[in-house]
C-alpha distance (Angstrom), angle and dihedral (degrees) to the residues before:
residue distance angle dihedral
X1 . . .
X2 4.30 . .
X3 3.86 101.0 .
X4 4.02 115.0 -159.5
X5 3.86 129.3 -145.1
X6 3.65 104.4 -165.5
X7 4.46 106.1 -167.7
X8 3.70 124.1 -163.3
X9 3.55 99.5 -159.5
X10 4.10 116.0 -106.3
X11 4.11 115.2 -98.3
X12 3.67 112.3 -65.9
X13 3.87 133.6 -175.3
X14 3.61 121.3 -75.4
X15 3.23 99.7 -128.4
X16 3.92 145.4 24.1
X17 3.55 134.5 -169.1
X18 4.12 90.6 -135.4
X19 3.69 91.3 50.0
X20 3.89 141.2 -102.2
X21 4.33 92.2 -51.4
X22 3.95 81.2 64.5
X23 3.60 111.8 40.3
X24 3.73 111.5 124.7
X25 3.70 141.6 -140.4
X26 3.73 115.5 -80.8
X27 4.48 111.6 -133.2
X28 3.84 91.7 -99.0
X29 4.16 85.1 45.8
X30 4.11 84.8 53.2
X31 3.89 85.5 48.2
X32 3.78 101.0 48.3
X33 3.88 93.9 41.4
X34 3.49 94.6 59.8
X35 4.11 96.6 38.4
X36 4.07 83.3 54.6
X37 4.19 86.1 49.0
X38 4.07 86.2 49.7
X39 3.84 87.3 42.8
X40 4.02 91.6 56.3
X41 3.59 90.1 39.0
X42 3.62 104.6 55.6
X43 4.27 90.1 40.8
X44 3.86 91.7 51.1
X45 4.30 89.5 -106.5
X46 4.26 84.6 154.3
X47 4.12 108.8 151.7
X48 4.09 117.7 -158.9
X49 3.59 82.5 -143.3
X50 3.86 141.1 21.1
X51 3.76 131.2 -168.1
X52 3.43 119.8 -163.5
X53 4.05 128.8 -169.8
X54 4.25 109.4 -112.7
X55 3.67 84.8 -113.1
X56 3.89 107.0 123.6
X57 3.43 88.3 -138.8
X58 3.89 96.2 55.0
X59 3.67 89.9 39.9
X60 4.33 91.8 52.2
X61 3.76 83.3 41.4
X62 3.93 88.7 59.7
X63 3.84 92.0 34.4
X64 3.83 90.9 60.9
X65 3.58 95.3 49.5
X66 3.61 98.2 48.1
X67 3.74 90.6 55.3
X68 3.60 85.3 70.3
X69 3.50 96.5 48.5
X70 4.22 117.4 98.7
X71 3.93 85.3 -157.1
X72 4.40 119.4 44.2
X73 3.81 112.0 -149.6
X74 3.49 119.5 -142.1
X75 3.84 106.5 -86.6
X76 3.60 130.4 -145.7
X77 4.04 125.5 -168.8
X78 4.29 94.9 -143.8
X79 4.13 103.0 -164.0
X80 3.36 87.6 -154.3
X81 3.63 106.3 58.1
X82 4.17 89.0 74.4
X83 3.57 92.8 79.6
X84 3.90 100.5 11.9
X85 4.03 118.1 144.0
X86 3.79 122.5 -167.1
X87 3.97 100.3 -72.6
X88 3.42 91.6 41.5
X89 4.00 88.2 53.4
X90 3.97 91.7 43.1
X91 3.71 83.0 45.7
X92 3.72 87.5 60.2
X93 3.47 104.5 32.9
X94 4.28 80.3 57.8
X95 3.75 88.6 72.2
X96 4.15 97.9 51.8
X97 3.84 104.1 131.2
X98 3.89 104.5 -116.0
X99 3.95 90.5 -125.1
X100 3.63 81.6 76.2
X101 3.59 115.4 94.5
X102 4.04 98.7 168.3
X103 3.89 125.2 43.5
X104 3.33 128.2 -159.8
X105 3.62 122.5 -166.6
X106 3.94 123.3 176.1
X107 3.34 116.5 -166.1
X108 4.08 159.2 114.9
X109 3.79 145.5 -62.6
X110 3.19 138.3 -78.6
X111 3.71 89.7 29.7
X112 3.67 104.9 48.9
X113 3.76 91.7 55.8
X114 4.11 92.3 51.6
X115 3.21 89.9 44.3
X116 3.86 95.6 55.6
X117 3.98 87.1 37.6
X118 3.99 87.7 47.1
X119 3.99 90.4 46.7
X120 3.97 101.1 48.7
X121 4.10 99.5 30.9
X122 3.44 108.8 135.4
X123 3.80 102.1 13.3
X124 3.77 101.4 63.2
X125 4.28 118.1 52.9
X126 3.89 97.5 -160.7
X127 3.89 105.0 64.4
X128 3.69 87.6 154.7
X129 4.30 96.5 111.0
X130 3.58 91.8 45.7
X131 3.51 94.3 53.9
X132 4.02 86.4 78.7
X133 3.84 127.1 27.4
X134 3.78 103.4 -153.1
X135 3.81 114.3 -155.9
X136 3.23 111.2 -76.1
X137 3.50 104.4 14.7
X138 4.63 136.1 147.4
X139 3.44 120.7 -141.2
X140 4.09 114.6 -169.6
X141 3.54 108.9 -156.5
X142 4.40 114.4 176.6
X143 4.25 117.6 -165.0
X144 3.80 116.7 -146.4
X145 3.78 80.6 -144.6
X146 3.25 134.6 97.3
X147 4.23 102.1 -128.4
X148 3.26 143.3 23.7
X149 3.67 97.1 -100.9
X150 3.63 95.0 63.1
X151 3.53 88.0 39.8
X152 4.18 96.1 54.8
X153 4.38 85.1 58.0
X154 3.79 81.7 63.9
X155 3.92 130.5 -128.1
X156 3.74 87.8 150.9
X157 3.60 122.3 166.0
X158 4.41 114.6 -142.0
X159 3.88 99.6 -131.8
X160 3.83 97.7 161.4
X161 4.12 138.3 7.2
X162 3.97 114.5 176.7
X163 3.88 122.4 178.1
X164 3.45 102.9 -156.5
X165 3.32 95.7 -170.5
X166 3.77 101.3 67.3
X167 4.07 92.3 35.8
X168 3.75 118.0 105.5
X169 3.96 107.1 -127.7
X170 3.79 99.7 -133.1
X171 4.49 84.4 55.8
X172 4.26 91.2 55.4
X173 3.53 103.1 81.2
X174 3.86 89.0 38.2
X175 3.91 93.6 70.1
């Protein structure tokens, strides 16, 4: 069964003087990226492969969390998961490698959200955390499929949504 990590990227700066692409994570963004790596960790959340939007904040998001990880997936910068919306997302998610069993895809708003929305409407009744992505934030999305390409038309079933933003660090490892 393809299992999905969806990743809003941890809270970054809002500004910087190179431009959006290199804005960078703010201390509490640092903090919360690598308590959501520790999170997925210590509950067995381990992708074969991550992609990760070229934004440096997406990227240091993703960096943070893999320190924490005993295993490193392979990881792929995707250039189009900076701007991507839903169909660009199920476009990508179309061309996951079926050897792949767990996703990983850090990225932005809006398109992470409609993308989650798009990929569990129908199956799940309570849409209500997907309907905003906080910064940083996991959502755990399992297929009943067997690939990706079945998987990217949706059917999706919500197993987990974490804002790690709003969490208190000594309550993650409880859940």
């Amino acid at each position: 069964m393809p299992r999905l990590l969806l990743i809003r990227h941890a809270e970054a700066m809002a500004r910087a003087p190179e431009g959006d692409l290199e804005r960078p994570l703010t201390e509490r963004g640092r903090a919360d990226a690598a308590r959501m790596g520790a999170y997925c960790h210590a509950t067995g959340l381990i992708p074969e492969l991550a992609l990760v939007s070229p934004a440096r904040r997406a990227r240091d998001t993703l960096d943070a969390m893999l320190l924490e990880f005993s295993q490193k997936p392979a990881c792929e910068i995707e250039d189009l998961l900076y701007s991507a919306d839903a169909y660009e997302l199920r476009d990508i998610l179309e061309q996951i490698s079926p050897s792949v069993k767990t996703l990983l895809i850090a990225g932005h708003n809006p398109g992470l959200a409609e993308f989650a929305r798009f990929l569990v409407d129908g199956r799940d009744s309570d849409h209500a955390p997907l309907r905003h992505f906080p910064a940083p934030c996991l959502a755990v999305i399992h297929f009943p499929c067997g690939d990706w390409t079945k998987a990217a038309a949706g059917g999706g079933r919500l197993d987990l949504f974490m804002n790690f933003s709003c969490s208190p660090a000594d309550d993650l490892l409880s859940r």
